[in-house]
Backbone bond lengths (Angstrom), bond angles and torsions (degrees), N, CA, C in turn:
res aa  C-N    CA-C-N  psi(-1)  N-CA   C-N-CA  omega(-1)  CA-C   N-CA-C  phi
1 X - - - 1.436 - - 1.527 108.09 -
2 X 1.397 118.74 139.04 1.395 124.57 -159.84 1.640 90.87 -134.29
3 X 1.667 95.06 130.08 2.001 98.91 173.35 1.444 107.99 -119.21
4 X 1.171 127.83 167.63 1.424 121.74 -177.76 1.861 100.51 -91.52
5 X 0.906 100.12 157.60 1.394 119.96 -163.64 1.724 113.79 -134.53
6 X 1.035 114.04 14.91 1.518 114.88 -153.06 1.504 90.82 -104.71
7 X 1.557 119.33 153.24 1.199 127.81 156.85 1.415 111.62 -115.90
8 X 1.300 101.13 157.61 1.900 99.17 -176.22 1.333 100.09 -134.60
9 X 1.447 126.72 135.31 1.300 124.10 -168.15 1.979 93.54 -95.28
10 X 1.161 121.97 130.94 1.291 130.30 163.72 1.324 136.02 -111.53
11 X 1.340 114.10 176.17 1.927 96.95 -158.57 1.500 90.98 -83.69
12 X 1.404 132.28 -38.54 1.548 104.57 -161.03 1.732 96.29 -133.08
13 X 1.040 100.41 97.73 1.871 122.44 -169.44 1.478 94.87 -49.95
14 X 1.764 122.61 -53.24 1.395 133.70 -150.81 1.062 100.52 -69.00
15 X 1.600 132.92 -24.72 1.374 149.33 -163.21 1.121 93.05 -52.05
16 X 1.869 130.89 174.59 1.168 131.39 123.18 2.292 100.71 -150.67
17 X 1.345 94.29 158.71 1.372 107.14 -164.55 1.534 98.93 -104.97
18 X 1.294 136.26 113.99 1.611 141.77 154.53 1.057 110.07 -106.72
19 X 1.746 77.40 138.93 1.619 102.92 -167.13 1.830 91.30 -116.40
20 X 1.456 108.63 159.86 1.697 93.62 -161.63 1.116 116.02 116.64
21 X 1.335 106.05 149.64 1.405 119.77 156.14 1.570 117.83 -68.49
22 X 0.908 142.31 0.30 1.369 130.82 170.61 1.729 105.74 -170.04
23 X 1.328 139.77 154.16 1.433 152.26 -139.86 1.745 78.01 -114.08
24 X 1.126 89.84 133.04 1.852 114.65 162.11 1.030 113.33 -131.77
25 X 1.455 112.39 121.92 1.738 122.75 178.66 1.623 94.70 -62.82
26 X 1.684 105.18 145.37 1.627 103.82 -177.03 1.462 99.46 -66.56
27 X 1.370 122.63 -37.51 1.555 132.53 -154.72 1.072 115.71 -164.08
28 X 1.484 136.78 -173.32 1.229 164.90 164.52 1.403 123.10 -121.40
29 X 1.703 110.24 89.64 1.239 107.77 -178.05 1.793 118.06 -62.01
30 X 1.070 107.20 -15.23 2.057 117.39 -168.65 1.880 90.73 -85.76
31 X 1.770 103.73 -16.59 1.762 89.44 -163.57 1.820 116.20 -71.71
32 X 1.216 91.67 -146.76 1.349 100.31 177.28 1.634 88.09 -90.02
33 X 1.938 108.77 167.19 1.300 122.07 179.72 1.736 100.33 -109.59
34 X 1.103 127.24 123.72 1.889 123.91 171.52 1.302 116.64 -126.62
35 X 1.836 99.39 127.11 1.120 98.17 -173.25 1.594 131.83 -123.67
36 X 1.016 113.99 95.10 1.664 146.03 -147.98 1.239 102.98 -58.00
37 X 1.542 130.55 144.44 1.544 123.27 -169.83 1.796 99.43 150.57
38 X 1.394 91.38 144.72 1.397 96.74 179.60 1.819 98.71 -87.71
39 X 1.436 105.57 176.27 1.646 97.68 170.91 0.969 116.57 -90.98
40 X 1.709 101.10 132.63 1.745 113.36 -173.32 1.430 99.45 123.23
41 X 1.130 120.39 -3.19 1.789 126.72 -155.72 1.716 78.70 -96.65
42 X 1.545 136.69 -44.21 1.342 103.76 -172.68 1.615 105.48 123.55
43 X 1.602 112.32 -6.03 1.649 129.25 -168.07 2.007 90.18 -59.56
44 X 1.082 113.37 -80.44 1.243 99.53 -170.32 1.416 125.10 -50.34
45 X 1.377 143.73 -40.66 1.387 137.02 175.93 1.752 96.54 -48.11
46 X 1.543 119.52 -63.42 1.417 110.99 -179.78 1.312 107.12 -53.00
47 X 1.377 119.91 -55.04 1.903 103.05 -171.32 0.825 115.54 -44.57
48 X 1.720 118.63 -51.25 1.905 108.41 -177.77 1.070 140.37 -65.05
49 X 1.913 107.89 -28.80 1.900 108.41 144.85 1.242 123.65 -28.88
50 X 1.789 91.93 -79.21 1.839 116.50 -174.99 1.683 102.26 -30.46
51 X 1.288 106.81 -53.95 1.779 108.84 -149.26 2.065 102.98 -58.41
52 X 1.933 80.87 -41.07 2.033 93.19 -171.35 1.152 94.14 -63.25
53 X 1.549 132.79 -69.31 1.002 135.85 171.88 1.978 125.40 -3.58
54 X 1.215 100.58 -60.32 1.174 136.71 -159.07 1.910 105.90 -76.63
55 X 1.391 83.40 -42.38 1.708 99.46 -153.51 1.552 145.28 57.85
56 X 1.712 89.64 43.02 1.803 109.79 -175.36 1.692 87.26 -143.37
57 X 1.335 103.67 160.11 1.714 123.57 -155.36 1.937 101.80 -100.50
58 X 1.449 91.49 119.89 1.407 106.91 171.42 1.711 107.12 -77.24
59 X 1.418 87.21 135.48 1.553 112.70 -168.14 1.885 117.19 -143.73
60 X 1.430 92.09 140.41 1.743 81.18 -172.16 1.709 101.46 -88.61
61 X 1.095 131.40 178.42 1.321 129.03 -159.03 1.904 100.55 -70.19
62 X 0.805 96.64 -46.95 1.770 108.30 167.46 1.220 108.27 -31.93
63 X 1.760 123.16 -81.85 0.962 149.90 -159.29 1.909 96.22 -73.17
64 X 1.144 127.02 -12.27 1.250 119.74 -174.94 1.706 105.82 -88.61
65 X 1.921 108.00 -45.93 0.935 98.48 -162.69 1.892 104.46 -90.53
66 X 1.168 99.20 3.42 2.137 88.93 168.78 1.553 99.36 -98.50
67 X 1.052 122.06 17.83 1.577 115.60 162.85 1.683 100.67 -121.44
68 X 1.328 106.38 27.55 1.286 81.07 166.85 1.461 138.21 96.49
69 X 0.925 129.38 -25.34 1.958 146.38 133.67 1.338 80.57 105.37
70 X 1.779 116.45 49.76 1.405 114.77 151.78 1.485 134.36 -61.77
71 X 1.309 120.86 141.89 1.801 108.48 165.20 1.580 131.49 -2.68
72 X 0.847 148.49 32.64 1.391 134.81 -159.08 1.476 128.94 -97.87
73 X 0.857 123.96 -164.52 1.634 130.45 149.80 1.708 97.84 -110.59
74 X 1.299 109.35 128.72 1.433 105.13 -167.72 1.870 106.44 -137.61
75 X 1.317 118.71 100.99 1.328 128.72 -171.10 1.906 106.90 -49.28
76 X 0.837 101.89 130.04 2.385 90.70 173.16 1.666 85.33 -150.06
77 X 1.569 79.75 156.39 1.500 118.51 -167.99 1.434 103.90 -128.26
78 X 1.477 128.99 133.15 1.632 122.86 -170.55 1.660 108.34 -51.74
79 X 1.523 124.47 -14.06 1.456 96.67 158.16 1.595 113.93 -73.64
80 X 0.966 135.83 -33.70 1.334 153.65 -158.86 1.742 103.93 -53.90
81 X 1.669 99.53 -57.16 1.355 103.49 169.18 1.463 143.97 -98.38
82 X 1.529 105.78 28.73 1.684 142.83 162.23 1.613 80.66 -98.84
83 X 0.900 162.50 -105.94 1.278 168.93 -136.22 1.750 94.91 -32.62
84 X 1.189 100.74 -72.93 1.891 121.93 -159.38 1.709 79.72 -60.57
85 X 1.207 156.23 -16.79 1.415 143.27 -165.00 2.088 108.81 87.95
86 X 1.437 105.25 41.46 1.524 87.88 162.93 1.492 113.80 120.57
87 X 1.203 147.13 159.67 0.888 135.76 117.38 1.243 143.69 -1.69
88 X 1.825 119.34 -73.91 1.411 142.18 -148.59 2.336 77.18 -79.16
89 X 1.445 108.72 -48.73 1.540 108.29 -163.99 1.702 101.05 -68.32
90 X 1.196 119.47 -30.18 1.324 100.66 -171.27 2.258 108.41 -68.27
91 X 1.313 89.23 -45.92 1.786 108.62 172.57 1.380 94.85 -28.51
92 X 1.141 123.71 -45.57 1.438 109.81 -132.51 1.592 94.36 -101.44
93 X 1.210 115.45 -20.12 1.442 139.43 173.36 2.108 110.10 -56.83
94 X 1.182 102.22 -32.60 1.093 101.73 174.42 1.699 111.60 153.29
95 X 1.299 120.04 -135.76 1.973 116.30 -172.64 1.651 107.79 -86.98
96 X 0.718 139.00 127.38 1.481 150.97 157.06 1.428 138.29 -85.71
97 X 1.000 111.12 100.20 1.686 111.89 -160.95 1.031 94.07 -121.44
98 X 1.769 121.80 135.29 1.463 132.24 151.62 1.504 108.72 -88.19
99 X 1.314 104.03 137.76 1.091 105.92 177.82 1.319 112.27 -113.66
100 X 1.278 117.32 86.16 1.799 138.20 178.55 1.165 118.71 -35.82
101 X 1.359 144.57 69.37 1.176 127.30 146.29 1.863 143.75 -89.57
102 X 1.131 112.94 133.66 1.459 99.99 -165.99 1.708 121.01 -59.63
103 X 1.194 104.63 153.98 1.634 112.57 -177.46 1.901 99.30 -38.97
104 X 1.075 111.53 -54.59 1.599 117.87 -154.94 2.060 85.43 -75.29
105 X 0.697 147.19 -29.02 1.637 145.03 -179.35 1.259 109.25 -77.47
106 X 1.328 121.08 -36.98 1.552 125.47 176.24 1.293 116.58 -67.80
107 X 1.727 98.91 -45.81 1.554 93.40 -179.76 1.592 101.90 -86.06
108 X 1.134 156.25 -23.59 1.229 142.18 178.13 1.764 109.25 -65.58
109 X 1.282 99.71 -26.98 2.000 92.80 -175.69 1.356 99.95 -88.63
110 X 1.402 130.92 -15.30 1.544 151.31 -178.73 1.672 93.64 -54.58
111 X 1.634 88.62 -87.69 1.687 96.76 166.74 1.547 138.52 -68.34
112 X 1.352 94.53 27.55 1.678 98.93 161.94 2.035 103.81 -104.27
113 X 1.398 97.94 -34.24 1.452 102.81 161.56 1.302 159.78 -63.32
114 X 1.588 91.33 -32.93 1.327 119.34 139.71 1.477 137.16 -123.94
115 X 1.396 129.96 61.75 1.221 134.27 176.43 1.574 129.47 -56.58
116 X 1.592 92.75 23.35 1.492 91.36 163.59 1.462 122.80 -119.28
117 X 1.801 113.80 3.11 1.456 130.92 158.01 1.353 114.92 -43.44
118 X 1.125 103.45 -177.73 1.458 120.37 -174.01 1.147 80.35 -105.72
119 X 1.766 126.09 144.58 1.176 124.00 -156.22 1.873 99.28 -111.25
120 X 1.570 102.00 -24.24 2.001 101.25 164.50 1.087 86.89 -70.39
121 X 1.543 127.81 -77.11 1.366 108.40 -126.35 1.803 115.84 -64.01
122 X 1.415 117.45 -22.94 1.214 145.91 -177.08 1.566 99.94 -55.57
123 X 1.471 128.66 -25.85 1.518 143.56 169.53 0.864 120.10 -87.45
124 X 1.125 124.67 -36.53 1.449 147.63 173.20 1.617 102.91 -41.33
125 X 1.624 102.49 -80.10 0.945 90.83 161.56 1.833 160.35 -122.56
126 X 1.512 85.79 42.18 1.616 107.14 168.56 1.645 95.89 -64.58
127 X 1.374 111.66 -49.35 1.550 118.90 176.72 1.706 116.93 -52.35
128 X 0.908 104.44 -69.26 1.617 105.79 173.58 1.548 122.49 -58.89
129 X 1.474 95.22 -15.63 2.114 101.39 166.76 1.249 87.60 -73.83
130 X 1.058 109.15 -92.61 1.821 132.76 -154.96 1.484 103.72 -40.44
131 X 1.738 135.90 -12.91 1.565 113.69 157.59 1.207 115.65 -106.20
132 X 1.227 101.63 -4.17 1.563 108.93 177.09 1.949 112.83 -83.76
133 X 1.609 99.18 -14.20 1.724 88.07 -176.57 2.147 87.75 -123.94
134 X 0.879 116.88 -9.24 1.204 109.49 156.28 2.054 134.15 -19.65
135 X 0.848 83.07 -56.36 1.650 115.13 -179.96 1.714 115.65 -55.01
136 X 1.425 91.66 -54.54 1.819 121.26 177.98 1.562 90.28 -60.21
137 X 1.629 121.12 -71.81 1.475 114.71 -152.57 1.527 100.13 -80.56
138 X 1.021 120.65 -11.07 2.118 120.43 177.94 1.622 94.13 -80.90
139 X 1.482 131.23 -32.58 1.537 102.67 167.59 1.421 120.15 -102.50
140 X 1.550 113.89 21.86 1.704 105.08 176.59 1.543 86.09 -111.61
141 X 1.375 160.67 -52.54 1.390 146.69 -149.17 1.462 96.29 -59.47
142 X 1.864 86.73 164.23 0.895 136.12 172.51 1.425 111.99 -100.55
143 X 1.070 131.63 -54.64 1.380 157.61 -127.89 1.636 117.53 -154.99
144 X 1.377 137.21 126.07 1.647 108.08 164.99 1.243 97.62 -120.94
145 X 1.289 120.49 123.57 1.338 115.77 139.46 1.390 135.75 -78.73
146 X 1.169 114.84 150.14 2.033 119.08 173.93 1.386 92.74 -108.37
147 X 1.746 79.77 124.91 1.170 134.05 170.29 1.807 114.06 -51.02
148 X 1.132 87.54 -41.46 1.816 99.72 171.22 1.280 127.57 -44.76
149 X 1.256 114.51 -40.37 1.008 146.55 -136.12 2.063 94.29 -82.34
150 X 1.221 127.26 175.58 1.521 126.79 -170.62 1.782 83.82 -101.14
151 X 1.556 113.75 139.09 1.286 124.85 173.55 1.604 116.17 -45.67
152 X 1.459 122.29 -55.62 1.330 111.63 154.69 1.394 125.56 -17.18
153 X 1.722 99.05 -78.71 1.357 88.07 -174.20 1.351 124.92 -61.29
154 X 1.278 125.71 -42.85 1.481 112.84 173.84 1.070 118.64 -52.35
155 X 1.389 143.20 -17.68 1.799 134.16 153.80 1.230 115.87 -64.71
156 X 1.439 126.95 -25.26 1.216 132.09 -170.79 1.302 96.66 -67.49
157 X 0.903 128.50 -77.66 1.639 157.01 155.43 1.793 104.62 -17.25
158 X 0.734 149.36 -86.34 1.397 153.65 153.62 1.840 109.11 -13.20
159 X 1.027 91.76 -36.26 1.747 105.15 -170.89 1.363 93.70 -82.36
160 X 1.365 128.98 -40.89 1.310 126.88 -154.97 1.452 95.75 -86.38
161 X 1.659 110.28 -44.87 1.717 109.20 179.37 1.836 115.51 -49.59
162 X 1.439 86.76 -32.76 1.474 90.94 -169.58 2.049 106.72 -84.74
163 X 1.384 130.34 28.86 1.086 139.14 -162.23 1.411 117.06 18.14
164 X 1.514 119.53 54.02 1.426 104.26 -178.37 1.474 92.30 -116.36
């Protein structure tokens, strides 16, 4: 699978073009940061960059909302955002990033975690998670990152979405 990667320098950056019945801010750079992914997708190694990086406290959606629905970098899982009320409510909450990883990457970092699974069935269903919650995190992002990608760069990238 091949993504475009290209940047294009344009005359008026500040611009932006809506299409629609009504203009939706993509995000909230001041909001909270969320980072969407089934487990195995790789959310925490990036959260704990992003968060140092950042200088606001990585938190799993749990741990975000008994402290309070502070600033954070905050890991969610498609139950996570049925919980918060939706899609459209988490958006609005602040940046949204999927963090793309393929079925076969999930379950291989799956079973580096637990190498005492059954190593089909453990694919089986990393596969049947990951298209089954697919759907949920393709209409709450903001942003996708691939998961593929070297941890660096996906902060790089995240950092840049987030204009800092």
């Amino acid at each position: 699978m091949r993504f475009i990667q290209k940047k294009v320098a344009v005359a008026e950056p500040d611009k932006t073009r809506t299409h629609g019945s009504r203009p939706v801010r993509p995000y909230r750079p001041d909001g909270i940061v969320f980072l969407a992914g089934v487990a195995g997708s790789g959310r925490g190694d990036l959260g704990r960059l992003a968060s140092e990086r950042l200088g606001i406290p990585f938190r799993s959606y749990k741990e975000w909302a008994e402290a309070g629905r502070d600033r954070a970098v905050v890991a969610l899982d498609e139950a996570d955002i049925g919980l918060e009320g939706g899609p459209e409510r988490v958006r609005s909450l602040g940046t949204v990033f999927y963090l793309m990883s393929g079925a076969p990457a999930v379950a291989e970092r799956l079973l580096r975690e637990h190498p005492d699974e059954d190593a089909d069935g453990l694919r089986v269903r990393a596969a049947e998670h990951f298209f089954a919650a697919e759907p949920v995190f393709m209409s709450t992002l903001h942003f996708l990152l691939q998961g593929f990608r070297p941890l660096e760069e996906q902060v790089r990238e995240l950092l840049d979405k987030l204009r800092l």
